[in-house]
GUKOLNU-654739 format. One line per field, with one value per atom (N, C-alpha, C): residue number from 1; residue in one letter; atom name; x, y, z. Coordinates in Angstrom, 3 decimals. Layout:
N
k = c(NUM,...)
r = c(A,...)
a = c(CA,...)
x = c(X,...)
y = c(Y,...)
z = c(Z,...)
***
This chain:
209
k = c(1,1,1,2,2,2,3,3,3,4,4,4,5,5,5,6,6,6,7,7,7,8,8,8,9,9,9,10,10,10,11,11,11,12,12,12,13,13,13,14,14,14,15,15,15,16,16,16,17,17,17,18,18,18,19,19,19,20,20,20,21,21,21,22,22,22,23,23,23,24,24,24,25,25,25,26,26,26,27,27,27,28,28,28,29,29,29,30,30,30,31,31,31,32,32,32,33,33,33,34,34,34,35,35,35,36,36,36,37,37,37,38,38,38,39,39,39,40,40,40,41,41,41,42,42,42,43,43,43,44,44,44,45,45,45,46,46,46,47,47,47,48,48,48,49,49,49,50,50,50,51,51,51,52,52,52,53,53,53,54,54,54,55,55,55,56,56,56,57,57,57,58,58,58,59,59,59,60,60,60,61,61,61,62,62,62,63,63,63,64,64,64,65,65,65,66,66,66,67,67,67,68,68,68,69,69,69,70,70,70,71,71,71,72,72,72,73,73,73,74,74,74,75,75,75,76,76,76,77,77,77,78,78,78,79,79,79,80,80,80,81,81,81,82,82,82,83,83,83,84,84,84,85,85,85,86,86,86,87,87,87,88,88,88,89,89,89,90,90,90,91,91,91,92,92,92,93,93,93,94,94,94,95,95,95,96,96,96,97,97,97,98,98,98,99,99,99,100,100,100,101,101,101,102,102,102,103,103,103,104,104,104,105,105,105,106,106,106,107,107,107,108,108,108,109,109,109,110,110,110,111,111,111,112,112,112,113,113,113,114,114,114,115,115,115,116,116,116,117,117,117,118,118,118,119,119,119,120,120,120,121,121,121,122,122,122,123,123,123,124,124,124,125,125,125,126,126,126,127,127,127,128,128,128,129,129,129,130,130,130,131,131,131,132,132,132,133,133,133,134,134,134,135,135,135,136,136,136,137,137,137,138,138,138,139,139,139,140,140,140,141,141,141,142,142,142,143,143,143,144,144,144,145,145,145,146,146,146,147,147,147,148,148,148,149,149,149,150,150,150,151,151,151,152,152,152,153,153,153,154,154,154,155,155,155,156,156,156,157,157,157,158,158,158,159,159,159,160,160,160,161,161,161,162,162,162,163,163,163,164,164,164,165,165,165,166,166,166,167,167,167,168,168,168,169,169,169,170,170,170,171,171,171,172,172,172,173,173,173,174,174,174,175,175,175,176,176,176,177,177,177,178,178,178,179,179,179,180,180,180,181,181,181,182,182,182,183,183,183,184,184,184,185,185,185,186,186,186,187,187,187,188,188,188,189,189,189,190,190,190,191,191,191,192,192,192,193,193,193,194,194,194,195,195,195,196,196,196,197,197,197,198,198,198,199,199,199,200,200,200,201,201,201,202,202,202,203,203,203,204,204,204,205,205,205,206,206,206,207,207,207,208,208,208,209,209,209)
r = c(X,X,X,X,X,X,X,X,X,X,X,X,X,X,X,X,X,X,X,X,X,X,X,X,X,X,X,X,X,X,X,X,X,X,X,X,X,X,X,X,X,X,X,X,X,X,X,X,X,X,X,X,X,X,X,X,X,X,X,X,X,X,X,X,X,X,X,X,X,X,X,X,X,X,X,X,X,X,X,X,X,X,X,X,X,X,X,X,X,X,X,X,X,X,X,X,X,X,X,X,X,X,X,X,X,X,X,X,X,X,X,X,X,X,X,X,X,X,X,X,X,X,X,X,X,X,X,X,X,X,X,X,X,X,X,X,X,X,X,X,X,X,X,X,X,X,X,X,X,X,X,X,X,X,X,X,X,X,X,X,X,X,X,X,X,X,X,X,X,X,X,X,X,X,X,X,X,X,X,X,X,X,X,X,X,X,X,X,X,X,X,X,X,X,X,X,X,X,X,X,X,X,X,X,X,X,X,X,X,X,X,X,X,X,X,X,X,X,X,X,X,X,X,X,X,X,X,X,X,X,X,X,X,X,X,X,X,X,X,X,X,X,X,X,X,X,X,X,X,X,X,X,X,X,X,X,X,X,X,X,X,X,X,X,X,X,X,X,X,X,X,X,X,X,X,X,X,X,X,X,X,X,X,X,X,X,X,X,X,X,X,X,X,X,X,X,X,X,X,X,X,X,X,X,X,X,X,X,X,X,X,X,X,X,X,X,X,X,X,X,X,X,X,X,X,X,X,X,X,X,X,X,X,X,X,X,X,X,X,X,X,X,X,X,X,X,X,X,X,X,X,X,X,X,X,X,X,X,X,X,X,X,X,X,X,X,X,X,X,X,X,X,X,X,X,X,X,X,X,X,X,X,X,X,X,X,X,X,X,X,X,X,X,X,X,X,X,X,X,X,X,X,X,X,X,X,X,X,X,X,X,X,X,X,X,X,X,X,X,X,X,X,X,X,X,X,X,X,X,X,X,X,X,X,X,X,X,X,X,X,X,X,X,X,X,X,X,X,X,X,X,X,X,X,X,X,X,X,X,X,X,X,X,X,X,X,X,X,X,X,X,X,X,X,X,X,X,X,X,X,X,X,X,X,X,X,X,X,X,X,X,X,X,X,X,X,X,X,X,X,X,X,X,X,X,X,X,X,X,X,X,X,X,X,X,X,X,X,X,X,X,X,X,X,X,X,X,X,X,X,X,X,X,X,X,X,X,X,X,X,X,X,X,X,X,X,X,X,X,X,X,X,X,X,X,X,X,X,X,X,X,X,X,X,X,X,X,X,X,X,X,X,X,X,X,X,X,X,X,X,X,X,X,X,X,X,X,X,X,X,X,X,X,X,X,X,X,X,X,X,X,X,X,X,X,X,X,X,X,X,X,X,X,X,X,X,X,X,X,X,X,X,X,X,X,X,X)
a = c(N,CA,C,N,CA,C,N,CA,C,N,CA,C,N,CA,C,N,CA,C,N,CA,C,N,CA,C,N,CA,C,N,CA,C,N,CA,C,N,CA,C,N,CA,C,N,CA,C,N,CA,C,N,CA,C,N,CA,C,N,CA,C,N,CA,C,N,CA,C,N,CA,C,N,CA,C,N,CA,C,N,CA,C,N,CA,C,N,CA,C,N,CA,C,N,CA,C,N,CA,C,N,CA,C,N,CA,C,N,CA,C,N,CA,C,N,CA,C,N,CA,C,N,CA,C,N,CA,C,N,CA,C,N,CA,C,N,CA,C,N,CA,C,N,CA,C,N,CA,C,N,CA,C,N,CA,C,N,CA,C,N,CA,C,N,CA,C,N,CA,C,N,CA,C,N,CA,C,N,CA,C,N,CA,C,N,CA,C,N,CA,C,N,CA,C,N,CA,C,N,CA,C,N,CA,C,N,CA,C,N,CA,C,N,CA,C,N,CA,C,N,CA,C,N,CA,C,N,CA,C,N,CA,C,N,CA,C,N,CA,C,N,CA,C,N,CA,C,N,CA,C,N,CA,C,N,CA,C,N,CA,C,N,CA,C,N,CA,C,N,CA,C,N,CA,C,N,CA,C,N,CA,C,N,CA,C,N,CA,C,N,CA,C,N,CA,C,N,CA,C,N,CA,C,N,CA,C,N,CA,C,N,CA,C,N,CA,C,N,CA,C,N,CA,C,N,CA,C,N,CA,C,N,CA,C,N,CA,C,N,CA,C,N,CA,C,N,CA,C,N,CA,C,N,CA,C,N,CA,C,N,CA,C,N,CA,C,N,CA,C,N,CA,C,N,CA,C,N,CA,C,N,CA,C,N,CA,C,N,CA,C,N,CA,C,N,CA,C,N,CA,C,N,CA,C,N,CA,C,N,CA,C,N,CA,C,N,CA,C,N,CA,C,N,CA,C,N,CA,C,N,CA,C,N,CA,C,N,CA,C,N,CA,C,N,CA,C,N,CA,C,N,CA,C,N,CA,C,N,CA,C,N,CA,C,N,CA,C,N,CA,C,N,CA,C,N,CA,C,N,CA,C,N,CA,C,N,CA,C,N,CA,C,N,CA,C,N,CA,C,N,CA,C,N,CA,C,N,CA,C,N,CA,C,N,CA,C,N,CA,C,N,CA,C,N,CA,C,N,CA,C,N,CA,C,N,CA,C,N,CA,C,N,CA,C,N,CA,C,N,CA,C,N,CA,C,N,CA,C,N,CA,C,N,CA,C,N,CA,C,N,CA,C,N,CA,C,N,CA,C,N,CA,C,N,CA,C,N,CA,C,N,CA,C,N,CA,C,N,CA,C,N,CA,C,N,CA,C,N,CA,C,N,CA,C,N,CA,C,N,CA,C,N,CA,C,N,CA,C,N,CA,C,N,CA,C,N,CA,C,N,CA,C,N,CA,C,N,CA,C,N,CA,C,N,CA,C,N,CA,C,N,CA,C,N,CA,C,N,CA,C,N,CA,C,N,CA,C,N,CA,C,N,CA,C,N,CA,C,N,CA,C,N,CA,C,N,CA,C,N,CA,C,N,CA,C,N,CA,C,N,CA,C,N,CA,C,N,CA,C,N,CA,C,N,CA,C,N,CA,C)
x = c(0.857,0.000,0.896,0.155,1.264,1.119,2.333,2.449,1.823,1.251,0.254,0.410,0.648,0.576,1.739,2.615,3.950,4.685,5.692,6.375,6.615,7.085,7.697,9.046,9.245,10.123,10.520,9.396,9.171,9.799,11.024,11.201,10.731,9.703,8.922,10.027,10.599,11.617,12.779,13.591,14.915,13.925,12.784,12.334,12.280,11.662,11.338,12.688,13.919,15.452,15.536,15.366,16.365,14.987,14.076,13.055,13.614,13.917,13.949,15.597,16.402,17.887,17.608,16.532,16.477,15.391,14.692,13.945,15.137,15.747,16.827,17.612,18.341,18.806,18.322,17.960,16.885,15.758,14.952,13.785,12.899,11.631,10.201,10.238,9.720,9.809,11.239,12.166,13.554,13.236,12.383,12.670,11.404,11.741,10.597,10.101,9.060,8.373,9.603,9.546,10.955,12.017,12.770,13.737,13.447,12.488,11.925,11.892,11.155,10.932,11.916,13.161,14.693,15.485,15.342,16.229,15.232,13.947,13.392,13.266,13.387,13.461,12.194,11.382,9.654,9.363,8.152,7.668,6.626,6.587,4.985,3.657,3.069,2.326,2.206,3.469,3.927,3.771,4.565,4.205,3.549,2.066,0.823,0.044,0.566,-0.520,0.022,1.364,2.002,1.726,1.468,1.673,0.190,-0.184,-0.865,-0.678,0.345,0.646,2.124,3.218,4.469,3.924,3.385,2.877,2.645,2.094,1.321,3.423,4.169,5.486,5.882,6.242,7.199,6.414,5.124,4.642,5.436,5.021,5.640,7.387,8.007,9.445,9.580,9.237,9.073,9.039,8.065,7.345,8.700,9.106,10.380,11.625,11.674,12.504,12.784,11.586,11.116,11.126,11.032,11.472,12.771,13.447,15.093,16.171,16.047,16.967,16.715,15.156,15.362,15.305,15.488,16.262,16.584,17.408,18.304,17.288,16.548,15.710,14.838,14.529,13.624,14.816,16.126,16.863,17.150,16.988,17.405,16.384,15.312,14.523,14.090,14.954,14.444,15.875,16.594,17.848,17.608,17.934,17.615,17.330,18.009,17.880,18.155,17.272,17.423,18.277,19.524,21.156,21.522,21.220,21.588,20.703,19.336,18.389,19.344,19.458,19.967,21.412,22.047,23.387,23.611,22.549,21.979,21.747,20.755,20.144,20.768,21.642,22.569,23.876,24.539,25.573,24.941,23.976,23.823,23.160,22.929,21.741,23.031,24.434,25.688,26.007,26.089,26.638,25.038,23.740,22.709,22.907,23.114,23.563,24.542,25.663,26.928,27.348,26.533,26.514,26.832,28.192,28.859,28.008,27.300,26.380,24.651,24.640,23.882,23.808,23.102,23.074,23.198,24.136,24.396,23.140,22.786,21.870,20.595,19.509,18.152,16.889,16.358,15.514,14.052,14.093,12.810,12.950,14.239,14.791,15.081,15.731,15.818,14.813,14.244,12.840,11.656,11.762,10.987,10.298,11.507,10.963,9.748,10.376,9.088,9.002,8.120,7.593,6.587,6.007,5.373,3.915,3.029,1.949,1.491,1.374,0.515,1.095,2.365,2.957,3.261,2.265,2.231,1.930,0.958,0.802,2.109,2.837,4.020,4.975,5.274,5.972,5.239,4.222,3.013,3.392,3.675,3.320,4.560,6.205,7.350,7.499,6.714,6.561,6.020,4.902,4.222,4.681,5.735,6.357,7.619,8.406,9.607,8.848,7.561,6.815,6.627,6.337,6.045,6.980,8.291,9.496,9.817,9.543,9.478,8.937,7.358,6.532,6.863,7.489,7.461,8.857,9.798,11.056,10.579,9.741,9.391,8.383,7.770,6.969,8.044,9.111,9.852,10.539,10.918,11.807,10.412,9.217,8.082,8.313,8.524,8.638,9.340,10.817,12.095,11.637,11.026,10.918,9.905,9.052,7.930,8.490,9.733,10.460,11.419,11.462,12.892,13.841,13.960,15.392,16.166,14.815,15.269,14.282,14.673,14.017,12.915,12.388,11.021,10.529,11.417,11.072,11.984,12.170,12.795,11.390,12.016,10.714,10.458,10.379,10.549,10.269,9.375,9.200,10.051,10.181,11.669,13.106,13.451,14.472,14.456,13.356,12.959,13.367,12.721,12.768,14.013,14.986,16.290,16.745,16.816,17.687,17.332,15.906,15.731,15.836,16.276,16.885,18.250,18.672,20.172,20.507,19.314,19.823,19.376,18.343,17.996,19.147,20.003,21.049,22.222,22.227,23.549,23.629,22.017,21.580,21.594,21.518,21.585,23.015,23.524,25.765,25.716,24.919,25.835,25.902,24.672,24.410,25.368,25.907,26.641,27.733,28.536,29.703,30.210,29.898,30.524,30.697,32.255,32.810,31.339,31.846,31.265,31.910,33.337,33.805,33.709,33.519,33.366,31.477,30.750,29.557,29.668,30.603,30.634,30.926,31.668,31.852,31.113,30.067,29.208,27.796,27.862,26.739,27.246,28.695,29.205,28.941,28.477,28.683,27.474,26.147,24.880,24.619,25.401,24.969,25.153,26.331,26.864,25.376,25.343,24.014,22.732,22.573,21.222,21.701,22.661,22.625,22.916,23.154,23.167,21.713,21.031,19.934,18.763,18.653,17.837,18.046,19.278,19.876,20.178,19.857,20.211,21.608,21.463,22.415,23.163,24.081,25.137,26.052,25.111,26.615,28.046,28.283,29.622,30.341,29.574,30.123,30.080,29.425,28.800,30.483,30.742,31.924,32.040,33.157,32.506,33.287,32.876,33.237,34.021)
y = c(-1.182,0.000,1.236,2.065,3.678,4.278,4.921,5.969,6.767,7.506,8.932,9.569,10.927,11.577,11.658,12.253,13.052,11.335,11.264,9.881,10.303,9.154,9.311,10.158,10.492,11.577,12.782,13.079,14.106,15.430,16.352,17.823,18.792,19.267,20.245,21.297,22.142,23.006,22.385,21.168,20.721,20.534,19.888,19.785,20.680,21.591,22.708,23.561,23.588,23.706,22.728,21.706,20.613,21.118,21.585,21.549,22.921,24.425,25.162,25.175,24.541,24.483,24.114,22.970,21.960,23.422,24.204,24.618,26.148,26.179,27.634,27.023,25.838,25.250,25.397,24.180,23.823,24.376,26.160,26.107,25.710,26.498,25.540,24.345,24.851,23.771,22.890,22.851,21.999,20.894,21.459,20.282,19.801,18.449,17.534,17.134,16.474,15.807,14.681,14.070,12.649,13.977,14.877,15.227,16.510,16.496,17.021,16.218,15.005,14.051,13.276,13.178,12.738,13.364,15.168,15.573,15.928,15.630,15.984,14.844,13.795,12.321,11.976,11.847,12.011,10.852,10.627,10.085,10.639,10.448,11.933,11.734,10.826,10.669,12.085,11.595,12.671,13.849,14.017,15.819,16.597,15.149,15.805,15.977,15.466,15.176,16.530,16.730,17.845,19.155,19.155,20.449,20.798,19.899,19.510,19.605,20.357,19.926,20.897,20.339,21.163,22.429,22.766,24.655,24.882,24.300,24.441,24.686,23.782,23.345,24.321,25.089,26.044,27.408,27.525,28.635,28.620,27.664,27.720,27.913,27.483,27.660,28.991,30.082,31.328,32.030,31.480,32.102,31.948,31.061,30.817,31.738,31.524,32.341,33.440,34.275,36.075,36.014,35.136,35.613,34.906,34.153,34.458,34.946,34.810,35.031,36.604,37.118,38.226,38.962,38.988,39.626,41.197,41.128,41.806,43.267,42.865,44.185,44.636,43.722,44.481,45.503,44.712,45.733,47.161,46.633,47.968,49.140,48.560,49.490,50.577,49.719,50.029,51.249,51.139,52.711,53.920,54.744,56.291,56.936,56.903,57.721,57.088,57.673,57.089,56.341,57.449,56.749,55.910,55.397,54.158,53.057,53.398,52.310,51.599,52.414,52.401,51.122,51.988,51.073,50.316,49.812,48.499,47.615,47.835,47.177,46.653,47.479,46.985,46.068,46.679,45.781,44.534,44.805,43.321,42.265,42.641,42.250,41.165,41.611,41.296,40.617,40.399,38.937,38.179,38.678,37.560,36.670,37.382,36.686,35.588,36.156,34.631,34.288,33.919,32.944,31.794,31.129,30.119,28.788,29.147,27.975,27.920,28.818,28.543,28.920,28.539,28.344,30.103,30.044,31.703,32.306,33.890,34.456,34.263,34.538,35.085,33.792,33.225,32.334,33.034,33.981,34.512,35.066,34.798,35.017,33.953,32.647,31.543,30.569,30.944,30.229,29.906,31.526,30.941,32.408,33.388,34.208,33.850,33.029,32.206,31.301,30.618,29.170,28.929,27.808,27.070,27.746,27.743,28.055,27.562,26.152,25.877,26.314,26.957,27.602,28.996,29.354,30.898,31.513,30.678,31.044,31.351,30.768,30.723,32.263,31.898,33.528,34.490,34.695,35.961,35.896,35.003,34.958,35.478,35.230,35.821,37.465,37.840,38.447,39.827,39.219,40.015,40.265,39.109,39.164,40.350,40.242,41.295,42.659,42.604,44.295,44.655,43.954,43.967,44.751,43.859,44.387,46.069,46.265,47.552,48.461,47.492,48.651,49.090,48.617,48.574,49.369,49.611,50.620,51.865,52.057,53.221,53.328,53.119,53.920,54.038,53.212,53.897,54.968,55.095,56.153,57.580,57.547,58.103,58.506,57.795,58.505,59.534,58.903,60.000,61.247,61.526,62.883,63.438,62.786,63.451,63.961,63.201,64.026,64.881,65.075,66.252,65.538,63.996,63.594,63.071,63.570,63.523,64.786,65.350,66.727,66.168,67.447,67.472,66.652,66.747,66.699,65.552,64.346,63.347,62.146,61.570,60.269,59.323,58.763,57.663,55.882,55.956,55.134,54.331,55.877,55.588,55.005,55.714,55.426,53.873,53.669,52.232,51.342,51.512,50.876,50.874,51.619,51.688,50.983,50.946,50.336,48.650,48.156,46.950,46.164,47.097,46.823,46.362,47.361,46.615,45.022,45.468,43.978,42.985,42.632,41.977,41.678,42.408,42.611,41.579,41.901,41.600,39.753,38.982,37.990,37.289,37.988,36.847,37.122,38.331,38.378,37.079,36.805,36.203,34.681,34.545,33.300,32.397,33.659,33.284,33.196,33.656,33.123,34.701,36.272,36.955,37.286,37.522,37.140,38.274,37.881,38.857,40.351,40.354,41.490,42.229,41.790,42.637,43.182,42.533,42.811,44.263,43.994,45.073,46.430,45.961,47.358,47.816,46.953,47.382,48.174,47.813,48.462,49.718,50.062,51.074,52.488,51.942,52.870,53.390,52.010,52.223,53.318,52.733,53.709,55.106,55.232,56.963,57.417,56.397,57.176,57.280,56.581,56.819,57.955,58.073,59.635,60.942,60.691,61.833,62.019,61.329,61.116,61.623,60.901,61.505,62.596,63.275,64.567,63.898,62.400,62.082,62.786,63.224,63.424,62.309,62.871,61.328,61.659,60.610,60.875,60.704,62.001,61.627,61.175,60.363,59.071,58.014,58.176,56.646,55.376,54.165,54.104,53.451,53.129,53.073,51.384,50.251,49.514,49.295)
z = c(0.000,0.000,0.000,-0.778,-1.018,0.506,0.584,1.973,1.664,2.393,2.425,3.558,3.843,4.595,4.601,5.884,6.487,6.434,6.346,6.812,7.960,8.673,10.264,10.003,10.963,10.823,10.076,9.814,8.358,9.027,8.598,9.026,7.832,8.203,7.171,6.563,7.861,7.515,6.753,7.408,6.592,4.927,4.858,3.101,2.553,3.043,2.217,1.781,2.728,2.370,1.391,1.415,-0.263,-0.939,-1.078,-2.606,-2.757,-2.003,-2.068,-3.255,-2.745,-3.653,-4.811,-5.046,-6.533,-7.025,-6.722,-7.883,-8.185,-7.237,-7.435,-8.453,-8.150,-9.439,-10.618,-10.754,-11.296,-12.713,-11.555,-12.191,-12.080,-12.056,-12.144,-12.467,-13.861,-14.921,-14.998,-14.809,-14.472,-13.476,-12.837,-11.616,-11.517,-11.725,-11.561,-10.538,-10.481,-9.044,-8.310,-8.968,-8.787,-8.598,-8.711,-8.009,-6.793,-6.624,-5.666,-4.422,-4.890,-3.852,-3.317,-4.425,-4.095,-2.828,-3.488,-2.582,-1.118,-0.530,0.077,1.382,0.533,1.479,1.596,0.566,0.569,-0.529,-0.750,-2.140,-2.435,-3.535,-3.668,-3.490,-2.794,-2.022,-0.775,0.057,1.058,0.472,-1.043,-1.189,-1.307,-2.265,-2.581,-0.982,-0.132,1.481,1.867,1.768,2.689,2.120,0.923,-0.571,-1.173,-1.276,-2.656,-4.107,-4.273,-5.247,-5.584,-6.762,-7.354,-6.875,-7.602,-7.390,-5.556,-5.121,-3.542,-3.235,-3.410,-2.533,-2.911,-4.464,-4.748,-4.510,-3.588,-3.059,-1.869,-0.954,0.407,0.535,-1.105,-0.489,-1.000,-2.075,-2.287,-1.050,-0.177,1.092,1.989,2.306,3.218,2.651,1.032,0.646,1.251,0.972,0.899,2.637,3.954,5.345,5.574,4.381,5.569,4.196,3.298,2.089,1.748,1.846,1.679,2.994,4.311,5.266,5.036,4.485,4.099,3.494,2.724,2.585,3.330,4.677,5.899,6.238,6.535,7.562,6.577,4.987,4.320,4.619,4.832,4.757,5.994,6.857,8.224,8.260,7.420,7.708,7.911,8.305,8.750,7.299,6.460,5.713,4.230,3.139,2.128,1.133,1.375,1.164,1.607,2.720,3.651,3.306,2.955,2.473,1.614,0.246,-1.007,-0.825,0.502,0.267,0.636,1.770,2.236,1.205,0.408,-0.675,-1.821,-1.899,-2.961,-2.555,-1.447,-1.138,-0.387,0.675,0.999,-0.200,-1.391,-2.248,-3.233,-3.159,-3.976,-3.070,-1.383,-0.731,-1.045,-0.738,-0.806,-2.168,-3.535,-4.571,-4.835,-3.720,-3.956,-2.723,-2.036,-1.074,-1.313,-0.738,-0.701,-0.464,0.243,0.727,0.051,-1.229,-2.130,-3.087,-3.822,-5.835,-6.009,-7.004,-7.203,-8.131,-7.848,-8.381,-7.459,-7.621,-6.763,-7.405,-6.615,-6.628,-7.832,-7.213,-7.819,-9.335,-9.936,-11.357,-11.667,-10.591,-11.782,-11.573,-10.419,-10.393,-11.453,-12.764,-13.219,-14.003,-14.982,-15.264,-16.966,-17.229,-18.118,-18.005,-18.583,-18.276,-19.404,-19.661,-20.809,-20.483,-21.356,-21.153,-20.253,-19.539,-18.500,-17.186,-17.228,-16.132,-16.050,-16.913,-16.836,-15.265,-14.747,-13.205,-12.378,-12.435,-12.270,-12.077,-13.392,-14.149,-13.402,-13.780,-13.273,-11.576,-10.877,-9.347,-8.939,-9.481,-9.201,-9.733,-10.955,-11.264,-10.162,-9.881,-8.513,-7.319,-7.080,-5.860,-6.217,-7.329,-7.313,-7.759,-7.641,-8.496,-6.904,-6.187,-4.530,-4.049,-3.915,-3.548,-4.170,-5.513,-6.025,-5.297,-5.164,-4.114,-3.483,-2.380,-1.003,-1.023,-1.737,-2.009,-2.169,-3.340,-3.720,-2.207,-1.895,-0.634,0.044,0.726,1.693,1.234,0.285,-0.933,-0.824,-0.813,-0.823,0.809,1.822,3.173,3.170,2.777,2.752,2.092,0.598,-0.094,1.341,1.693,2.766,4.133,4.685,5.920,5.507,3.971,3.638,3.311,3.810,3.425,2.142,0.610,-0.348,-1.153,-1.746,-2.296,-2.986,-2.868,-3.142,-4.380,-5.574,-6.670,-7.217,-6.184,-6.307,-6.782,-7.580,-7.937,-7.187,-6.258,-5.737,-6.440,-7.364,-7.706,-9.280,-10.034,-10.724,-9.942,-8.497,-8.501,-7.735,-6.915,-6.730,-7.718,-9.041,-10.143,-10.627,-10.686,-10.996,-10.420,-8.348,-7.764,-7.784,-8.127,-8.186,-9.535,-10.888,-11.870,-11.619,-10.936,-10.713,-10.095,-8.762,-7.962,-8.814,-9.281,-10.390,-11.793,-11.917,-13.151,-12.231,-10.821,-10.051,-10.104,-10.016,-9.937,-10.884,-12.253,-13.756,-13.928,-13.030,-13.386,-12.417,-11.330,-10.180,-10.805,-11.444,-11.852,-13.171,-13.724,-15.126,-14.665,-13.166,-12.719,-12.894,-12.532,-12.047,-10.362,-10.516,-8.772,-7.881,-6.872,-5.463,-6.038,-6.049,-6.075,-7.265,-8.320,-9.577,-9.521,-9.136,-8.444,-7.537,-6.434,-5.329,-5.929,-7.223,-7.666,-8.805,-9.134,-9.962,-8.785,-7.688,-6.799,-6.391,-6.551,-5.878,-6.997,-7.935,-9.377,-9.361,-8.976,-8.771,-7.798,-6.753,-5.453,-5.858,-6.746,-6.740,-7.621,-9.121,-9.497,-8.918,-8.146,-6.971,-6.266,-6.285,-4.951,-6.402,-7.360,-8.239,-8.415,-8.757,-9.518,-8.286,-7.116,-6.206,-5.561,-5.628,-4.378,-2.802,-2.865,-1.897,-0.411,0.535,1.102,1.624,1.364,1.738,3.095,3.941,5.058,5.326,6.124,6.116,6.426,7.803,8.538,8.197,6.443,6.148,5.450,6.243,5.458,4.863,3.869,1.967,2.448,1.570,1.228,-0.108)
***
């Protein structure tokens, strides 16, 4: 008789880590049920009981993704001042990319920026999630012009869009095998045109990497 349900000893968190690597690898569409269920220690019985289905699993590891991989853009956002957002975002965004201890480049780009027609759901859902991330820049970028700490007649939602063009650019470099450091100095170029471009004030205690 087929297994169904959780196996004994099932760790939800350690699975959702090995499905989360095979579809960063991988790809949606790359990774099959059988290597899902390989690297997970499952049979798909278990995945459909635990998931319901491929799509249900590569929601929940998106979801895990976006609270510990993307980190890094709560604390950006949480900086005093817009320049600091900015240089948060970019430099921590160039170690989140080549992390030694995982697949180089950003899940939510090789996850699955197209896909076959029946996985258009797909595309569209990463899609929404990095327009999110946009959002949620440009409003904090939208605080700063509103306390003074970027002039009046600064865009916020252009330069949002600029700075998440880049990190996005840093992720298909990280993935094709450009170093950390040729990266670091492609954010440093970014950063200067984000502070030309917005009037950003730049502190002077801020210290440069």
């Amino acid at each position: 008789m087929p297994q169904r349900g959780r196996p004994r000893g099932f760790d939800a968190d350690e699975a959702l880590k090995r499905a989360l690597e095979v579809f960063w690898r991988q790809g949606y569409e790359g990774a099959s049920v059988s290597d899902l269920t390989a690297a997970m220690g499952i049979n798909k019985p278990s995945l459909y009981a635990a998931y319901g289905s491929k799509e249900g699993l590569f929601r929940k590891v998106v979801a895990r993704y976006a609270d510990e991989d993307m980190e890094y853009a709560r604390d950006a956002f949480a900086q005093p001042t817009a320049y600091e957002v900015v240089a948060t975002m970019l430099r921590e965004n160039v170690l989140a990319v080549t992390r030694p201890d995982r697949p180089a480049g950003c899940l939510s780009i090789q996850g699955g920026t197209a896909c076959a027609a029946e996985n258009a759901p797909i595309a569209e859902f990463l899609a929404a999630s990095r327009l999110a991330g946009e959002r949620a820049l440009a409003d904090r970028l939208g605080r700063a012009v509103a306390d003074g700490d970027l002039p009046a007649d600064a865009n916020p939602v252009a330069l949002a869009r600029y700075v998440m063009i880049v990190t996005e650019g840093h992720a298909i470099h990280a993935a094709a095998g450009v170093t950390r450091e040729e990266l670091q100095q492609a954010a440093e170029i970014a950063l200067t045109g984000f502070a030309a471009a917005s009037g950003a004030r730049l502190p002077a205690d801020l210290p440069s990497r």
